[in-house]
C-alpha beads as a LAMMPS data file, in Angstrom:
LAMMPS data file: protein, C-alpha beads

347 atoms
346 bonds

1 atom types
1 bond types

-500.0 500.0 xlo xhi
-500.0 500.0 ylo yhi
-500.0 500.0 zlo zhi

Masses

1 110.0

Atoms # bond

1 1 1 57.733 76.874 214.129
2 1 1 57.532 73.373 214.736
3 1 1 56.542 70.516 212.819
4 1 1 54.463 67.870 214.347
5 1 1 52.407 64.569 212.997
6 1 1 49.493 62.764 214.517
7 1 1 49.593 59.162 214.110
8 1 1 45.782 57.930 214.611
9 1 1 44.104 61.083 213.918
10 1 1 40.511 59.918 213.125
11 1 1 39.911 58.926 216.993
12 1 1 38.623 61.634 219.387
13 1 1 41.643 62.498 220.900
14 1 1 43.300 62.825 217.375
15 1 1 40.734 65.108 216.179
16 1 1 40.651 66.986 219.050
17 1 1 44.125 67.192 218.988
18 1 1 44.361 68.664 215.011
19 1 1 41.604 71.463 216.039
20 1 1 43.661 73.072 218.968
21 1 1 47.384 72.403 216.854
22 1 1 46.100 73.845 213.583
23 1 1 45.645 77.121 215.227
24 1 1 48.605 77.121 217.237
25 1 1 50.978 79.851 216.459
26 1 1 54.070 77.574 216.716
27 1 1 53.087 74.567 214.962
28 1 1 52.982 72.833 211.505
29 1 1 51.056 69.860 211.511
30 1 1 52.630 68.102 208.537
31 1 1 51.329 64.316 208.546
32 1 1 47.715 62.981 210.297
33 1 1 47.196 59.006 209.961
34 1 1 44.267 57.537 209.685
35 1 1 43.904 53.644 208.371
36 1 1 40.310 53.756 208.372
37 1 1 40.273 57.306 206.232
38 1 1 43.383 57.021 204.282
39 1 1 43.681 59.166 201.548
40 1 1 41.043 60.988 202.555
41 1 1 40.537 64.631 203.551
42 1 1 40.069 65.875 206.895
43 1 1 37.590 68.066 206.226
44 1 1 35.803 65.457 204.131
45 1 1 35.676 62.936 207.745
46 1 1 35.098 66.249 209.933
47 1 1 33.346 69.134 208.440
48 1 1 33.683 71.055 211.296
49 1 1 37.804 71.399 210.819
50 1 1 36.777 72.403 206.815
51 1 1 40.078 74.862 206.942
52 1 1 42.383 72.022 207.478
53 1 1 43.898 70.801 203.781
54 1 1 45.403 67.673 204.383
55 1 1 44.762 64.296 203.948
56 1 1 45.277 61.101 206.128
57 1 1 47.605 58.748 205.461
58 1 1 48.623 55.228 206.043
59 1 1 51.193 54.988 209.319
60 1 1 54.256 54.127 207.642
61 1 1 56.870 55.399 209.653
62 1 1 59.514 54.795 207.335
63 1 1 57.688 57.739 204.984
64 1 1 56.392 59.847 208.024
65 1 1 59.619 60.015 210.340
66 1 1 61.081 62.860 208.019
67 1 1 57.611 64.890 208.027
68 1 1 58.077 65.849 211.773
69 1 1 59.674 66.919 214.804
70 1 1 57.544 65.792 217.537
71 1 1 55.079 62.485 217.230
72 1 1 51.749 62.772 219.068
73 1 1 50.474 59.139 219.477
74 1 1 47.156 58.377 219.397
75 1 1 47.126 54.532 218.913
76 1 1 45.430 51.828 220.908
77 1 1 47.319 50.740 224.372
78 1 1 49.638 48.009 222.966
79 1 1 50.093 49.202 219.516
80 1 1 52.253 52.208 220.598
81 1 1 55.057 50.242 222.417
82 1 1 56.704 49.508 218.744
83 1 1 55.998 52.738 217.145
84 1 1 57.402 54.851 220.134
85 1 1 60.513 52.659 220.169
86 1 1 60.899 53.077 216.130
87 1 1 60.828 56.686 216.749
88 1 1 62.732 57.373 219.646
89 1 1 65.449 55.084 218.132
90 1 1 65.508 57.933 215.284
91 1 1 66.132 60.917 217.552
92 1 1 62.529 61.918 217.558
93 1 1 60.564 63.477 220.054
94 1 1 57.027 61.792 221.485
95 1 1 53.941 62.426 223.499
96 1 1 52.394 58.941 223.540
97 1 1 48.374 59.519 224.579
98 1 1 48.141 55.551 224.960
99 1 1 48.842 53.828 228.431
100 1 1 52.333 52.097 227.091
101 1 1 54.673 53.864 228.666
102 1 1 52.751 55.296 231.532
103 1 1 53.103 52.630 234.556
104 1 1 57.041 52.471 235.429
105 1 1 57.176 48.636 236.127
106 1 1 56.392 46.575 233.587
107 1 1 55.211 43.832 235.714
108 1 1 52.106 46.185 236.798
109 1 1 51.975 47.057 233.141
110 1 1 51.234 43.024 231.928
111 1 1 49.503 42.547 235.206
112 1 1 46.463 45.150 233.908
113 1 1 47.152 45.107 230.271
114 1 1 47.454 41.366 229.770
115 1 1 50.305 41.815 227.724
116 1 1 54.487 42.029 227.845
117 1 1 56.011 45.160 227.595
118 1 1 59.093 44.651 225.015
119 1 1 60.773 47.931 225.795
120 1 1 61.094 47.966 229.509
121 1 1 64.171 50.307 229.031
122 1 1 62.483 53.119 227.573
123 1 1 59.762 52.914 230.660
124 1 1 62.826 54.598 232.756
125 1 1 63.410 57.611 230.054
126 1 1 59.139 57.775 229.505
127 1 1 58.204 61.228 232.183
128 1 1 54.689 60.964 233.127
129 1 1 52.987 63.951 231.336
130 1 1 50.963 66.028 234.377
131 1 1 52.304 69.448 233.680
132 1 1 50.954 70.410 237.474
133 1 1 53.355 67.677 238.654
134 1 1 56.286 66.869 236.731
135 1 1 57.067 70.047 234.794
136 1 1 60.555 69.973 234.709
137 1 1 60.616 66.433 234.134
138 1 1 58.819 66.926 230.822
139 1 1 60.797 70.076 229.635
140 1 1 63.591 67.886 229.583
141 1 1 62.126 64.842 228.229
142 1 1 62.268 62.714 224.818
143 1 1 59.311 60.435 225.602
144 1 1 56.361 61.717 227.512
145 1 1 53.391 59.503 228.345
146 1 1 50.371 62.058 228.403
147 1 1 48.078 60.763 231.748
148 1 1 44.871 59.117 231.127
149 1 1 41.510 60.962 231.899
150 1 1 40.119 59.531 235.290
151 1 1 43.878 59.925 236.828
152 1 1 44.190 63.862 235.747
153 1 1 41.021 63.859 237.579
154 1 1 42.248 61.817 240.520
155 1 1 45.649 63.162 240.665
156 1 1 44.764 66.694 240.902
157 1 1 42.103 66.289 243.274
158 1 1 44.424 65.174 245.686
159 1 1 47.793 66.365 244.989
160 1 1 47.652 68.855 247.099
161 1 1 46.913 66.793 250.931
162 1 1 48.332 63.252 249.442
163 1 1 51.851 64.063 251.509
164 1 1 49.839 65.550 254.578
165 1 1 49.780 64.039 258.034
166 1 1 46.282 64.684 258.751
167 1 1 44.585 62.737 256.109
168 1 1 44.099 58.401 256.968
169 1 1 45.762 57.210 253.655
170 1 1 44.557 54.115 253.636
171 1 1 40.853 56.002 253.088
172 1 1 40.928 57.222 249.576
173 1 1 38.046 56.439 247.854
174 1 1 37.596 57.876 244.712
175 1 1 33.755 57.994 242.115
176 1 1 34.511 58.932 238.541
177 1 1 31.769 59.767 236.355
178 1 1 32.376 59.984 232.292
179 1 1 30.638 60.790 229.352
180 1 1 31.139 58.108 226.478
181 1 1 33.799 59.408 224.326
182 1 1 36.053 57.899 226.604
183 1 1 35.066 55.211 225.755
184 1 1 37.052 55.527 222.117
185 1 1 35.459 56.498 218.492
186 1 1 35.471 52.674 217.921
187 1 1 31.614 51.487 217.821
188 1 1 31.142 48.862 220.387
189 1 1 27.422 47.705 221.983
190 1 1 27.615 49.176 225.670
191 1 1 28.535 52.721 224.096
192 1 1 25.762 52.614 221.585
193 1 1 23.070 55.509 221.805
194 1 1 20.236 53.095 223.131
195 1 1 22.287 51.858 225.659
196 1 1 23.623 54.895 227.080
197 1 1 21.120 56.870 226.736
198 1 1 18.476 57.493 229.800
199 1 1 20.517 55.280 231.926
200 1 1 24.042 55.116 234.689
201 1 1 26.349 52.253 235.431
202 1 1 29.241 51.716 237.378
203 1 1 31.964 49.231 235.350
204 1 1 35.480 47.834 235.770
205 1 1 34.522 47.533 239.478
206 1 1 37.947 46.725 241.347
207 1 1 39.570 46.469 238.257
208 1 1 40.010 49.259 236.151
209 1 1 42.692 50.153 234.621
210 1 1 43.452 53.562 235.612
211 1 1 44.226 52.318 239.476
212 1 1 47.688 51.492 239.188
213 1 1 48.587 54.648 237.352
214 1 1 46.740 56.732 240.122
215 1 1 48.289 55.160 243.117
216 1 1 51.404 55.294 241.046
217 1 1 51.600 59.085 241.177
218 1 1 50.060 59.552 244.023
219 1 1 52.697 56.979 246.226
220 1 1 55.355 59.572 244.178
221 1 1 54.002 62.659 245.116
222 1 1 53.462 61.628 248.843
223 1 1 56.655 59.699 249.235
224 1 1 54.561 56.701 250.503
225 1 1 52.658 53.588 249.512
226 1 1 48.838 54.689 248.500
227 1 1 46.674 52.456 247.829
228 1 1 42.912 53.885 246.295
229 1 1 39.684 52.401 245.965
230 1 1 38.376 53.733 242.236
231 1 1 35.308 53.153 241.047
232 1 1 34.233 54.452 237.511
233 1 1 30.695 55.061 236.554
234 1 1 29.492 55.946 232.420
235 1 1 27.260 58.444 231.935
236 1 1 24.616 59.610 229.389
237 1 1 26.616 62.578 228.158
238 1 1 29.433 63.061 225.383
239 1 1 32.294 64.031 227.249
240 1 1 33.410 65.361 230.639
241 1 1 34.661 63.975 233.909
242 1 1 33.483 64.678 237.389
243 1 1 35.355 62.544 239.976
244 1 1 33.930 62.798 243.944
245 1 1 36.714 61.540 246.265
246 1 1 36.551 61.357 249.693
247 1 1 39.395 61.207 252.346
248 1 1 39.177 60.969 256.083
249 1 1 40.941 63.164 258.231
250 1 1 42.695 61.570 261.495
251 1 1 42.663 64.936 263.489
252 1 1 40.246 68.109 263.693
253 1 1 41.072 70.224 260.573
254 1 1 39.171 73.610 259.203
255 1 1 37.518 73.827 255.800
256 1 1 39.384 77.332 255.308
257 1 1 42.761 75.775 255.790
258 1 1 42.680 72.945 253.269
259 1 1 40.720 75.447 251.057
260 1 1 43.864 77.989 251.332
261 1 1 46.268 74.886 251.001
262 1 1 44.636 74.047 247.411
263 1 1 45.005 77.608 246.572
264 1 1 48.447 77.978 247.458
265 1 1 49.681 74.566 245.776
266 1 1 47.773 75.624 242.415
267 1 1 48.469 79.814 242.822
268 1 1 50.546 79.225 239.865
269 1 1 48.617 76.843 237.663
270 1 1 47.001 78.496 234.467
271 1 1 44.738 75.653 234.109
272 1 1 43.738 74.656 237.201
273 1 1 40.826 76.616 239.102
274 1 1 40.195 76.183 242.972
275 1 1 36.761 77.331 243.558
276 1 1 35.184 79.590 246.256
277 1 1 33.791 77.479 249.437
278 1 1 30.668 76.080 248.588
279 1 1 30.767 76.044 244.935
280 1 1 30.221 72.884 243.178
281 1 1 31.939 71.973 240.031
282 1 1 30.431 71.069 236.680
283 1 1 30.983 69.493 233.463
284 1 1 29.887 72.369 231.932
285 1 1 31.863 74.710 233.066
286 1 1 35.261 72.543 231.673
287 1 1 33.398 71.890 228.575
288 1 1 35.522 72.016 225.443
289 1 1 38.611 73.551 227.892
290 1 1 41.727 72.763 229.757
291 1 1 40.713 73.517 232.987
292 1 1 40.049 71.280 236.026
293 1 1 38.025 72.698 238.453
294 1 1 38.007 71.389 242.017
295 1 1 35.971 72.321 245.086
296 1 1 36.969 71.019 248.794
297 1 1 33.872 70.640 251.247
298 1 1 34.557 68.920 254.994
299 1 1 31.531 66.754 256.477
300 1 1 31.593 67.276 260.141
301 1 1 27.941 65.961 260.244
302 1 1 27.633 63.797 263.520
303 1 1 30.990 63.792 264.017
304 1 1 32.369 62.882 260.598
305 1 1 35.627 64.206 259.208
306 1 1 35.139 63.187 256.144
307 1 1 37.212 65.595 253.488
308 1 1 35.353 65.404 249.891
309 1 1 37.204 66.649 247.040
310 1 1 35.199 67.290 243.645
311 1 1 37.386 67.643 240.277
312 1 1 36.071 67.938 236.813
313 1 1 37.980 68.023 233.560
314 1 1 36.969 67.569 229.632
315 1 1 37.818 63.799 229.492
316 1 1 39.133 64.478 225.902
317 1 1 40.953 68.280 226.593
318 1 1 42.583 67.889 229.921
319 1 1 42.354 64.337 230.159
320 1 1 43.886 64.008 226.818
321 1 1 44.688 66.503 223.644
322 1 1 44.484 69.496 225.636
323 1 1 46.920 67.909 228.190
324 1 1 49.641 66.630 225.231
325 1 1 49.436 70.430 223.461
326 1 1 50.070 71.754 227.444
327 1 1 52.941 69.306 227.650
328 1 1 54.239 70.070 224.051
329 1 1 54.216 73.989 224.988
330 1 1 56.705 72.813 227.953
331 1 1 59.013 70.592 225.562
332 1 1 59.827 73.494 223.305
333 1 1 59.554 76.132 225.376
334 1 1 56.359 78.075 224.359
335 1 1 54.001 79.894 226.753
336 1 1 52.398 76.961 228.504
337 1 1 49.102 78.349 227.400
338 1 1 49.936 78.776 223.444
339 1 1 46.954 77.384 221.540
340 1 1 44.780 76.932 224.449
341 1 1 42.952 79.850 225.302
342 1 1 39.571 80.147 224.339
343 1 1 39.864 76.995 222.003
344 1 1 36.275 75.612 223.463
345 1 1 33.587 75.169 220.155
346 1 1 30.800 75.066 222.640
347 1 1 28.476 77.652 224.296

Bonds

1 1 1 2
2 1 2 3
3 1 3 4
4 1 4 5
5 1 5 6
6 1 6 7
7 1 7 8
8 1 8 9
9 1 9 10
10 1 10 11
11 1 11 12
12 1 12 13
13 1 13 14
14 1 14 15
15 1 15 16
16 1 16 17
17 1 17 18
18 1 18 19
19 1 19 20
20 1 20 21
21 1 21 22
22 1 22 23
23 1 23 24
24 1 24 25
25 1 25 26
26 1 26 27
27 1 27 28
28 1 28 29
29 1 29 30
30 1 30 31
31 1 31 32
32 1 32 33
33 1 33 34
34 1 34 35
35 1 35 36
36 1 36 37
37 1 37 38
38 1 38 39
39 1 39 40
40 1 40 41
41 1 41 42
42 1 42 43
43 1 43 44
44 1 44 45
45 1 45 46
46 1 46 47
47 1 47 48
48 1 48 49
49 1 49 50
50 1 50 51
51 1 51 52
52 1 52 53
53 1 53 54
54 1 54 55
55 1 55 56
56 1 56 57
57 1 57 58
58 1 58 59
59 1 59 60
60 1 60 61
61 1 61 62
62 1 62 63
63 1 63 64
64 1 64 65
65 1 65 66
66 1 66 67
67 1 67 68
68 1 68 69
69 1 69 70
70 1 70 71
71 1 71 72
72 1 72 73
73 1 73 74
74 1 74 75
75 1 75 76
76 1 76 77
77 1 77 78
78 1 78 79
79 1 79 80
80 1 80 81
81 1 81 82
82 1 82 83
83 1 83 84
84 1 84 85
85 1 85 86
86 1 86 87
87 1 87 88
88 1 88 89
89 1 89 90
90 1 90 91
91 1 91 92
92 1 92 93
93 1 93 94
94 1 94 95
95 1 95 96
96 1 96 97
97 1 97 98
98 1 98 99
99 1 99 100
100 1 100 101
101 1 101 102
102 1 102 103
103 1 103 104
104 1 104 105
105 1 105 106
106 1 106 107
107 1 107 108
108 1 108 109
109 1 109 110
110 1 110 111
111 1 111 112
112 1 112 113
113 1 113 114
114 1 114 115
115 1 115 116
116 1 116 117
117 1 117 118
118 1 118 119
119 1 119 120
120 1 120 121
121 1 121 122
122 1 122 123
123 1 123 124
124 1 124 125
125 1 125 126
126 1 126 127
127 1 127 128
128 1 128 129
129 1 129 130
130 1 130 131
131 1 131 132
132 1 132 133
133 1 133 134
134 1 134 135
135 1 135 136
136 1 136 137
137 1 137 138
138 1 138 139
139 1 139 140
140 1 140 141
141 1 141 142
142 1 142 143
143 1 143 144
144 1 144 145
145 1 145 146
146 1 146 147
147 1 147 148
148 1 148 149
149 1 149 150
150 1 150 151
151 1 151 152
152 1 152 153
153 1 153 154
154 1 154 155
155 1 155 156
156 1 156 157
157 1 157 158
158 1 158 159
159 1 159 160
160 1 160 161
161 1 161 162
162 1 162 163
163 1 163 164
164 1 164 165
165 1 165 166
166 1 166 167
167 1 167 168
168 1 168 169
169 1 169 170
170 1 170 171
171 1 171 172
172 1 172 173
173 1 173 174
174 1 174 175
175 1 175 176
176 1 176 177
177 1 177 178
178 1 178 179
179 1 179 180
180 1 180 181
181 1 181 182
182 1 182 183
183 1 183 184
184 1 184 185
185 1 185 186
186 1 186 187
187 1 187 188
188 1 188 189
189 1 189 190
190 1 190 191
191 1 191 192
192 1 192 193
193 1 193 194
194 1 194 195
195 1 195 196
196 1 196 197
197 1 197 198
198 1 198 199
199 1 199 200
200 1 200 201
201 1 201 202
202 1 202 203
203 1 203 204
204 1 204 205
205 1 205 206
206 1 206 207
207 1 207 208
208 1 208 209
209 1 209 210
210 1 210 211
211 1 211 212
212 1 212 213
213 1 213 214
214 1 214 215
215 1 215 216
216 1 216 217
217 1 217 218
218 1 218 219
219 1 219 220
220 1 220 221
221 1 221 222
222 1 222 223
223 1 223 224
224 1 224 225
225 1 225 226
226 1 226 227
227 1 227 228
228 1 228 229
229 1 229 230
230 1 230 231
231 1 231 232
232 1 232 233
233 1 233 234
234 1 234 235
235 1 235 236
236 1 236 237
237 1 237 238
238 1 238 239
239 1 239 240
240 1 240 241
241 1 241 242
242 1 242 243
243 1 243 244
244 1 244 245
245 1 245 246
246 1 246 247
247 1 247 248
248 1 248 249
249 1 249 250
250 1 250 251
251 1 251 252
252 1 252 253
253 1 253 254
254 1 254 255
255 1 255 256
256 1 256 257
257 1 257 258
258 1 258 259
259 1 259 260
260 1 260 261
261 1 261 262
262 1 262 263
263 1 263 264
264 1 264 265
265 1 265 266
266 1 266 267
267 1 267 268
268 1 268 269
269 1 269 270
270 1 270 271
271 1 271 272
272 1 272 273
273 1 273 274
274 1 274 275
275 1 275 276
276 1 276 277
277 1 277 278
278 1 278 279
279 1 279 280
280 1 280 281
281 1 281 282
282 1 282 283
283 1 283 284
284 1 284 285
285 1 285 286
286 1 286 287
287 1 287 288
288 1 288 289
289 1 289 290
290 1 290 291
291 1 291 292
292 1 292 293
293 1 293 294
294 1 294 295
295 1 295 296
296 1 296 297
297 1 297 298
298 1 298 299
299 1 299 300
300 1 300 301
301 1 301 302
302 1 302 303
303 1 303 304
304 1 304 305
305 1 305 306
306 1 306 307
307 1 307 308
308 1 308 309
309 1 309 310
310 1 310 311
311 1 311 312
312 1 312 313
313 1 313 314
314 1 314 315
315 1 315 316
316 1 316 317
317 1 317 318
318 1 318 319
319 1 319 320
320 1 320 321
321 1 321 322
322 1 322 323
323 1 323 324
324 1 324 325
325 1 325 326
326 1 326 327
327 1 327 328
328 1 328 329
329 1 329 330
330 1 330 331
331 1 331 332
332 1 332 333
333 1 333 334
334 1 334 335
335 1 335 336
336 1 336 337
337 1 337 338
338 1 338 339
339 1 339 340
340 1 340 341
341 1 341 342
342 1 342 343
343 1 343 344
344 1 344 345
345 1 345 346
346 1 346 347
């Protein structure tokens, strides 16, 4: 049994993140933080986690860092850098869910993030958290930067070809399509119900930024520069991801052999889900769950080789809380599925 706190547990990913850990067989969650709900009770905020005692408190890490073994962050981009320092400095372990330790040169990181990075030495010991990718990386790590949603998306969509010859690199194109909550909990205008609802828009054109962090893993995994064009779009729905990417291929290739290719590279994943030629994936389906499910269809209409690769993951499960629990199963050496089976609320 392990003892864990959630610092910024009144956000989405926090919340999700103290369903799926309060019935985990291995895990104590001892401290949840909160500024807007201190001293309240979870179940008072949430009703629908009425079973879970506690109450939020103020993030003082002085009074929390003898509470737990492992930190899951859930703090704005920016804020973490301090508090991740403050605790690895004290021998703790961390899964940061932010973006502040997820880009390797800090450079990129103030390029995108309009801010310094003031702990440029822990980037080096920070092991990007994609349990399909970097498994034994994390196993072994202190500090492990949990990916953000449109990359898990991204990343696994394309792992599987990024290092082959028969794909034009320098092709990617990649549509993401969200529901709001990944947007944040935080009310803000754009996200509001009247102007989400009954309407689609494409923002952070060119800019978003999830780019670097994509082409970041993807120039790792392929051993080569990559540079993507990303485009994310918001959608009237609550949560989900469904990213359309589309590669051209530089020589004849068969549908059945990059089909088999996904298969084989993912045999062994237990939460990724290549489906059958000709299946389409849905939000639905990944709804509540840590599964991404991906479908590979080639366009050979009037002589096209275009390869398009469809992925969808729960922005807030695989692209987030689902994806730090995974990576916490890995740190301590649990079953990799522990506390994530069947943890979906929803029909």
């Amino acid at each position: 049994m392990i003892k864990v706190a959630i610092v910024g547990g009144s956000g989405y990913t926090g919340v999700e993140l103290t369903r799926i850990l309060h019935k985990h067989p291995h895990v104590e969650i001892t401290s949840i933080t909160s500024e807007r709900n201190a001293n309240q009770r979870v179940s008072d905020v949430f009703p629908h986690l009425r079973n879970i005692s506690l109450k939020y408190e103020s993030m003082n890490i002085e009074s929390i860092l003898g509470k737990a073994d492992l930190f899951f962050l859930c703090l704005p981009h920016k804020t973490s850098q301090d508090v991740v320092a403050r605790l690895h400095n004290a021998g703790k372990r961390i899964i940061d869910l932010s973006a502040d330790y997820r880009l390797k040169k800090a450079s990129i990181y103030t390029k995108w993030y309009d801010t310094e990075h003031h702990y440029t030495h822990l980037l080096k010991k920070a092991v990007y958290g994609l349990p399909e990718i970097w498994r034994e990386r994390i196993r072994r790590a202190s500090i492990v930067a949990n990916p953000g949603c449109y990359p898990v998306s991204a990343i696994l969509g394309l792992a599987p070809i990024i290092g082959e010859e028969f794909i034009d690199h320098e092709s990617i194109v990649i549509d993401s399509k969200s529901g709001t909550s990944g947007a944040g909990r935080s009310p803000a205008q754009p996200f509001m119900y009247c102007e989400v609802n009954e309407s689609v828009k494409a923002y952070s054109v060119t800019r978003h930024r999830h780019t670097p962090e994509i082409e970041q893993e993807l120039s790792l995994i392929s051993g080569r520069k990559i540079n993507v064009t990303f485009t994310p779009h918001l959608m009237p729905m609550d949560r989900g991801i469904l990213s359309t990417i589309y590669v051209t291929c530089k020589k004849r290739v068969t549908l059945s052999t990059i089909v088999e290719r996904y298969r084989e590279y993912y045999s062994n994943e237990p939460f990724v889900r290549v489906l059958p030629e000709g299946v389409h994936p849905v939000t639905k389906a990944v709804k509540g769950t840590n599964f991404c499910d991906i479908s590979v269809f080639l366009d050979t209409h009037a002589g096209s080789r275009r390869l398009i690769i469809i992925s969808t993951i729960d922005n807030l499960i695989k692209g987030a809380s689902g994806n730090a629990v995974q990576n916490m199963n890995i740190m301590f050496g649990f079953d990799e599925t522990e506390g994530l089976r069947d943890i979906s609320v929803f029909p």
